[in-house]
Backbone atoms as SQL, in Angstrom:
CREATE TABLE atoms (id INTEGER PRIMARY KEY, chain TEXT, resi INTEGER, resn TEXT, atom TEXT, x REAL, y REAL, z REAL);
INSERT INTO atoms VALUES
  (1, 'A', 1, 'UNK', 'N', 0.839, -1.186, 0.000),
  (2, 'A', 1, 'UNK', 'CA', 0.000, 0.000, 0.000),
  (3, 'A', 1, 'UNK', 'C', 0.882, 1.247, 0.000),
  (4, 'A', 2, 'UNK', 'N', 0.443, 2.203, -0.906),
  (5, 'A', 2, 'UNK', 'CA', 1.408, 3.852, -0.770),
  (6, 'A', 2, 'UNK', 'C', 1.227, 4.438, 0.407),
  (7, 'A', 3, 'UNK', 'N', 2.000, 5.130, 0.498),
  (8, 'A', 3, 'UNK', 'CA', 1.797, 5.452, 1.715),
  (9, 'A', 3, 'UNK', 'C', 1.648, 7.335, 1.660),
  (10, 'A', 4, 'UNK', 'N', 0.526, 7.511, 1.989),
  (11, 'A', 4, 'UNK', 'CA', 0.075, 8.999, 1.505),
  (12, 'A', 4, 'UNK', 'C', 0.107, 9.755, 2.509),
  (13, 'A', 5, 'UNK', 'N', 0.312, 11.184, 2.226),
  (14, 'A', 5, 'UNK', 'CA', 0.571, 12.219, 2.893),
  (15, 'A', 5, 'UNK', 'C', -1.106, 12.042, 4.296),
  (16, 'A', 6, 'UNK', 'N', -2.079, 11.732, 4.015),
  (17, 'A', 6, 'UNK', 'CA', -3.003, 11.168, 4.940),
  (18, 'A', 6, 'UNK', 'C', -2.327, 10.211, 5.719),
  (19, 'A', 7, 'UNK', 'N', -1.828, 9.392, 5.337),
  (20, 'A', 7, 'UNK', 'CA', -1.541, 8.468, 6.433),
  (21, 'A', 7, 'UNK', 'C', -0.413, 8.829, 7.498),
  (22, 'A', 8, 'UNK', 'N', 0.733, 9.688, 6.778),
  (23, 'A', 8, 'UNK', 'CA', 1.796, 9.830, 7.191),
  (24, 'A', 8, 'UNK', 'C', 1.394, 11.278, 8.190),
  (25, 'A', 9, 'UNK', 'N', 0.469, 11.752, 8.272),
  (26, 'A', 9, 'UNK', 'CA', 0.145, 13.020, 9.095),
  (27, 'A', 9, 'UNK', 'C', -0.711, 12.064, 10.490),
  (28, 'A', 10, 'UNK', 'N', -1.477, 11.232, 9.934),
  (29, 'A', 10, 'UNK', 'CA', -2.367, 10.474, 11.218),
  (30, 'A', 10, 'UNK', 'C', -1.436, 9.504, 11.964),
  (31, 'A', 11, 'UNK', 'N', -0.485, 9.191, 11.522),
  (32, 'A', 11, 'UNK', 'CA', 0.663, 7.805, 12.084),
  (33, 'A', 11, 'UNK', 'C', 1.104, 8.824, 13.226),
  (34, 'A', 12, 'UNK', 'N', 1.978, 10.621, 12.408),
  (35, 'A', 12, 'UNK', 'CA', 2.317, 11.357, 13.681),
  (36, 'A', 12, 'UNK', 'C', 1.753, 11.603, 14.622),
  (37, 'A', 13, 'UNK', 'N', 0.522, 11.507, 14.604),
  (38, 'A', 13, 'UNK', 'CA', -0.954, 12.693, 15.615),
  (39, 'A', 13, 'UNK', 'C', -1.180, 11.156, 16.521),
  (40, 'A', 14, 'UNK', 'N', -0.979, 9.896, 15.809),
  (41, 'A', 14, 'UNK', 'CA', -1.475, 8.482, 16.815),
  (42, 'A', 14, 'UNK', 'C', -0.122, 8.859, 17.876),
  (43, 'A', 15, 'UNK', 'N', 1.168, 8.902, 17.033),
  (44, 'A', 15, 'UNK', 'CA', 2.520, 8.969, 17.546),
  (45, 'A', 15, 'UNK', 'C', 2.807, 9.793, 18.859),
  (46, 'A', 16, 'UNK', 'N', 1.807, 10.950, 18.640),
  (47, 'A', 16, 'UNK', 'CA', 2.199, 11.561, 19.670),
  (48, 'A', 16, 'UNK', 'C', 1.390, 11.898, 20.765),
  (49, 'A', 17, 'UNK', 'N', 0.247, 10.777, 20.949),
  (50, 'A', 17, 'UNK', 'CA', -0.556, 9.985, 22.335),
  (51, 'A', 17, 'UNK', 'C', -0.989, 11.436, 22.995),
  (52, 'A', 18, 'UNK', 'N', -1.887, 12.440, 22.338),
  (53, 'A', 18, 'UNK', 'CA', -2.578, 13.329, 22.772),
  (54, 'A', 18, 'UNK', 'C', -1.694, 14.567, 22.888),
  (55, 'A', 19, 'UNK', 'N', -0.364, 14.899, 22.622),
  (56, 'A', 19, 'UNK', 'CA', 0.131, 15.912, 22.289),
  (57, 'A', 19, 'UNK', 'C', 0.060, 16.567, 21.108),
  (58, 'A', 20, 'UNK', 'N', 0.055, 17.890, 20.842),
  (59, 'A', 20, 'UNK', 'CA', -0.377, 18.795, 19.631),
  (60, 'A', 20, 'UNK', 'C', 0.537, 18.781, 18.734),
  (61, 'A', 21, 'UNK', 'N', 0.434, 18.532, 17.500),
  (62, 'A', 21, 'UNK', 'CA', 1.330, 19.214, 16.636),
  (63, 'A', 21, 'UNK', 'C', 1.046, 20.054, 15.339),
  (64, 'A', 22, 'UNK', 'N', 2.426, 20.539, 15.254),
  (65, 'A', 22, 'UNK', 'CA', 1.920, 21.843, 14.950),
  (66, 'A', 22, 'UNK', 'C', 2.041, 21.315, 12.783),
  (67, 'A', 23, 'UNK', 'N', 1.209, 22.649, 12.240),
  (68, 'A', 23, 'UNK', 'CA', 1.449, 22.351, 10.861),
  (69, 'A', 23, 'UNK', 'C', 2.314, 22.660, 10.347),
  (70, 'A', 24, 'UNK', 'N', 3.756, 22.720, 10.950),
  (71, 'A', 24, 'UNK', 'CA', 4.769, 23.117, 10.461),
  (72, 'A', 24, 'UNK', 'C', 5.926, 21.756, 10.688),
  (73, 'A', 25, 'UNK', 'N', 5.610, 21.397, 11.620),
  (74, 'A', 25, 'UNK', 'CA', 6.087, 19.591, 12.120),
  (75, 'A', 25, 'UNK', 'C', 5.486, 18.696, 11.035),
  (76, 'A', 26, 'UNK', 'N', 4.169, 18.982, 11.187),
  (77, 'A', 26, 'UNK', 'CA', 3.557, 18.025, 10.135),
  (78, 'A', 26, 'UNK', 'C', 4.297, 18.153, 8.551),
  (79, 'A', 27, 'UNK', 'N', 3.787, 19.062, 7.963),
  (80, 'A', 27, 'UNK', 'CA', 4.317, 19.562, 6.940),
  (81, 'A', 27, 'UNK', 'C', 5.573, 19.147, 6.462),
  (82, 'A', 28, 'UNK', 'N', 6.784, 18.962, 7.806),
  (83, 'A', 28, 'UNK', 'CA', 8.148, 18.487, 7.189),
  (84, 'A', 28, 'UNK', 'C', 7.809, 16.819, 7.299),
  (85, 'A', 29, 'UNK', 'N', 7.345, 16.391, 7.874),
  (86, 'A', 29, 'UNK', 'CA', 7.564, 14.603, 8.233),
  (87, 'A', 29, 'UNK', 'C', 7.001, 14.349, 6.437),
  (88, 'A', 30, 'UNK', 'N', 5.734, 14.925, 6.745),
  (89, 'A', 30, 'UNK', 'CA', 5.368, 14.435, 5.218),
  (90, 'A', 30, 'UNK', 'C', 5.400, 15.099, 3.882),
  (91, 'A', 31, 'UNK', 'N', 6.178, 15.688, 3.849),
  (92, 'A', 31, 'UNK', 'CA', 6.715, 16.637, 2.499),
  (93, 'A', 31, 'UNK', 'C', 5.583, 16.894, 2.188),
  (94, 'A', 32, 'UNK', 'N', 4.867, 17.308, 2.647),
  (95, 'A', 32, 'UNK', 'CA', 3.975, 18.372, 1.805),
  (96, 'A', 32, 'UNK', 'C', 3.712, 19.621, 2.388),
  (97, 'A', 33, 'UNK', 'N', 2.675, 20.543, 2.026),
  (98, 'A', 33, 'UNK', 'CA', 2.341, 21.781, 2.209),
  (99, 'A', 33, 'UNK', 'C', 0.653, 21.582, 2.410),
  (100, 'A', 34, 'UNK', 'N', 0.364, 20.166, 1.834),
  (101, 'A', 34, 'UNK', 'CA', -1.207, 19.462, 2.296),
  (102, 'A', 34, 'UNK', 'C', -1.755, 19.672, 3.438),
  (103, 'A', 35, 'UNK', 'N', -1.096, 19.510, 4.710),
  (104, 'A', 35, 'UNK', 'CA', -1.866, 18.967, 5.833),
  (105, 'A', 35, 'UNK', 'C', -2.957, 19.988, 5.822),
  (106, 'A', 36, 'UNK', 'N', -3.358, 20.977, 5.943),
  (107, 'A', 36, 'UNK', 'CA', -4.925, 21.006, 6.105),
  (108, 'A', 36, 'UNK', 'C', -5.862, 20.084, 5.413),
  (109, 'A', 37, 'UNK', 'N', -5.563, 19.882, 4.046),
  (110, 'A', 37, 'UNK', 'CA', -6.606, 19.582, 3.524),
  (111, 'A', 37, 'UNK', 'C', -6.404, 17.909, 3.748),
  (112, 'A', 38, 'UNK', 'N', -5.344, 16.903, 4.516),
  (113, 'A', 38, 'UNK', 'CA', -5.224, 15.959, 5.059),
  (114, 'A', 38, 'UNK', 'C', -5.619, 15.968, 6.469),
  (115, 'A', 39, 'UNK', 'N', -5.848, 16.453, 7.089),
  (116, 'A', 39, 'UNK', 'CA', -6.910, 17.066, 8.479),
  (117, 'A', 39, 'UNK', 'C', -7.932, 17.095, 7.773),
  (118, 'A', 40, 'UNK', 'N', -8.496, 17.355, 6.962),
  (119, 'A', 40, 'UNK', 'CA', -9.756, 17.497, 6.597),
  (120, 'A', 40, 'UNK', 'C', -10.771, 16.231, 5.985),
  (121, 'A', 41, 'UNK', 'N', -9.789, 15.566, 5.366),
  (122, 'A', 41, 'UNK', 'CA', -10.163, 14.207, 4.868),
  (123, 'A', 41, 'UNK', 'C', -10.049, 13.391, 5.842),
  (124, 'A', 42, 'UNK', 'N', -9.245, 13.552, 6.512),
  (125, 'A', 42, 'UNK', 'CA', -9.241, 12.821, 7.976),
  (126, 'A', 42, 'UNK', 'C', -10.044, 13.016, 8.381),
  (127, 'A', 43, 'UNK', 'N', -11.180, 13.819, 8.729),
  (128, 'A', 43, 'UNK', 'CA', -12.233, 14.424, 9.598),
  (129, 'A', 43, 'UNK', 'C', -13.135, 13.596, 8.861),
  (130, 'A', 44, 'UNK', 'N', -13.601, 13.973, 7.624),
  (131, 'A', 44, 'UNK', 'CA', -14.767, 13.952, 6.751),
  (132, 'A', 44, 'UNK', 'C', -14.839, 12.876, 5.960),
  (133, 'A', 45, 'UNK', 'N', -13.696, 11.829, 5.927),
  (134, 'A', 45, 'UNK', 'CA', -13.679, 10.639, 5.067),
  (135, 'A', 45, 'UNK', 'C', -13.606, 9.460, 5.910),
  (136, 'A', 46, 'UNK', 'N', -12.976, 9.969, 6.949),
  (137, 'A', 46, 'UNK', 'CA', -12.767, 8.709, 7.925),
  (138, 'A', 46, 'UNK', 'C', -12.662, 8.767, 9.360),
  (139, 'A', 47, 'UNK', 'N', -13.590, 9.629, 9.412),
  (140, 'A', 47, 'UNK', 'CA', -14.166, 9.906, 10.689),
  (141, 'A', 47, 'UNK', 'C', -13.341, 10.072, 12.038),
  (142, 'A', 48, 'UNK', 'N', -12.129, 10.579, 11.864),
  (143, 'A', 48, 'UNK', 'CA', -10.753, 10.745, 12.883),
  (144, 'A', 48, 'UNK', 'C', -11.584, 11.970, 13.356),
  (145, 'A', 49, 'UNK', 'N', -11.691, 12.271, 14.927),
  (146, 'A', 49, 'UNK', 'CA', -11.554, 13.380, 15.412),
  (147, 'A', 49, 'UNK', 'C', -10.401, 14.077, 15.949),
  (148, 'A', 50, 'UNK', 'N', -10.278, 15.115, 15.247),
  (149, 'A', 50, 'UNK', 'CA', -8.758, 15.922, 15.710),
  (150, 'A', 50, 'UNK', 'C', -9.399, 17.387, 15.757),
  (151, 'A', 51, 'UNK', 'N', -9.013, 17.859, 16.677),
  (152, 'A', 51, 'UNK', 'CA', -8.895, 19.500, 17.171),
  (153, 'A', 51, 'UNK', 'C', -8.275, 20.225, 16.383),
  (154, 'A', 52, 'UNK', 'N', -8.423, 21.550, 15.919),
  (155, 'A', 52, 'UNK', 'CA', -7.460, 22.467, 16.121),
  (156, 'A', 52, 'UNK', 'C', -7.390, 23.805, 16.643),
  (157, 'A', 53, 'UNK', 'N', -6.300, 24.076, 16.601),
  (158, 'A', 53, 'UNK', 'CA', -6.129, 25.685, 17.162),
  (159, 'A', 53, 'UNK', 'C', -5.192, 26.394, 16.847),
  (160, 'A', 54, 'UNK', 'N', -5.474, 27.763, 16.735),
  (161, 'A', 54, 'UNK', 'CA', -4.357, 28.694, 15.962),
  (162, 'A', 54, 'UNK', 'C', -3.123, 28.762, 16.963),
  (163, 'A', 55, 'UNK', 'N', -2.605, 28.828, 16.082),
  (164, 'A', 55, 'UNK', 'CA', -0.818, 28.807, 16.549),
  (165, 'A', 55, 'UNK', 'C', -0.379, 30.422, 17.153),
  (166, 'A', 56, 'UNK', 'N', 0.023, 30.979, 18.317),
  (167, 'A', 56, 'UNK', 'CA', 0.783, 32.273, 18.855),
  (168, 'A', 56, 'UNK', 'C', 1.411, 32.484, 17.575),
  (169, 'A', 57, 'UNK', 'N', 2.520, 31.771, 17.279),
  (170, 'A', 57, 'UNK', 'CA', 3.615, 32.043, 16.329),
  (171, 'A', 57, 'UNK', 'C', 2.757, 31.766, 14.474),
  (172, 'A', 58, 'UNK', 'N', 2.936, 32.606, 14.264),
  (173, 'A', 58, 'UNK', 'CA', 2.045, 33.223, 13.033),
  (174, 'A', 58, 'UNK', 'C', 3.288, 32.163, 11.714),
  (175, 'A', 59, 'UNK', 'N', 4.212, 31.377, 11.776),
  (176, 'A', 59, 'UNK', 'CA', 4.654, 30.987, 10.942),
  (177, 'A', 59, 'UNK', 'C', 4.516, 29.252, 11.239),
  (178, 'A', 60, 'UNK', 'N', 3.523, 29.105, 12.540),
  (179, 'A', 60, 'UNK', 'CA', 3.321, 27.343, 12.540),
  (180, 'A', 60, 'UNK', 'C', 2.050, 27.321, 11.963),
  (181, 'A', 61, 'UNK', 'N', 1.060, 28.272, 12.007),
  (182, 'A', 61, 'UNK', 'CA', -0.604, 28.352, 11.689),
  (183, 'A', 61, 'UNK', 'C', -1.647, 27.750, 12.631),
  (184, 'A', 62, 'UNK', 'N', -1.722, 26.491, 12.665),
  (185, 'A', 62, 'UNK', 'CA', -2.018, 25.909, 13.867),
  (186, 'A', 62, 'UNK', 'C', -1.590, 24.606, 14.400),
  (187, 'A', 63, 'UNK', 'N', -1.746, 24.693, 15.594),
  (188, 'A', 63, 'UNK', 'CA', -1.694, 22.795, 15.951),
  (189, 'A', 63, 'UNK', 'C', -3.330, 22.208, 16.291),
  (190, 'A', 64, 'UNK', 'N', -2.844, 20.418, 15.993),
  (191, 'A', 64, 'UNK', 'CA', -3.517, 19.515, 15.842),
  (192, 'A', 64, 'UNK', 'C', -3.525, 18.584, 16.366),
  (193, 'A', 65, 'UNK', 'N', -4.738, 17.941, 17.336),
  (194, 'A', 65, 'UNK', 'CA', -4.778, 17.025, 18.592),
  (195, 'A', 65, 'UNK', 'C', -5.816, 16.085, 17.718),
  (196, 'A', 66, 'UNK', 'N', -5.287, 14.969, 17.623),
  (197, 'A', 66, 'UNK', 'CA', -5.884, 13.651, 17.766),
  (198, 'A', 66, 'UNK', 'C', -6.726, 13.488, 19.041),
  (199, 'A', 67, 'UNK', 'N', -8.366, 13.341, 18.858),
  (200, 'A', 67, 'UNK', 'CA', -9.050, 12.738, 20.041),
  (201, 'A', 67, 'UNK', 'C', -9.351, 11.097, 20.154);
């Protein structure tokens, strides 16, 4: 199976057992510039609940909690 920028953003968020990360962490693990719209398919395709919230520092955007 490929292994897609979806999977490789939800493996980190399982990885990191209720700690936030941010879309700038995400972004490097899985080479892309995707993760929102991989948060989003996550939400709406396969029913993952994850949080978010805007980031202080205006160059992470926000972080993202796996519930």
């Amino acid at each position: 199976m490929k292994t897609t920028v979806d999977n490789l953003v939800l493996r980190e968020l399982k990885r990191r057992q209720g700690g936030w990360a941010s879309t700038v962490s995400l972004a490097k693990l899985a080479n892309s510039f995707a993760v929102h719209s991989s948060i989003s398919r996550l939400r709406t395709e396969r029913g993952f609940h994850i949080l978010s919230r805007p980031s202080k520092d205006p160059n992470k955007k926000y972080f993202y909690l796996l519930i």
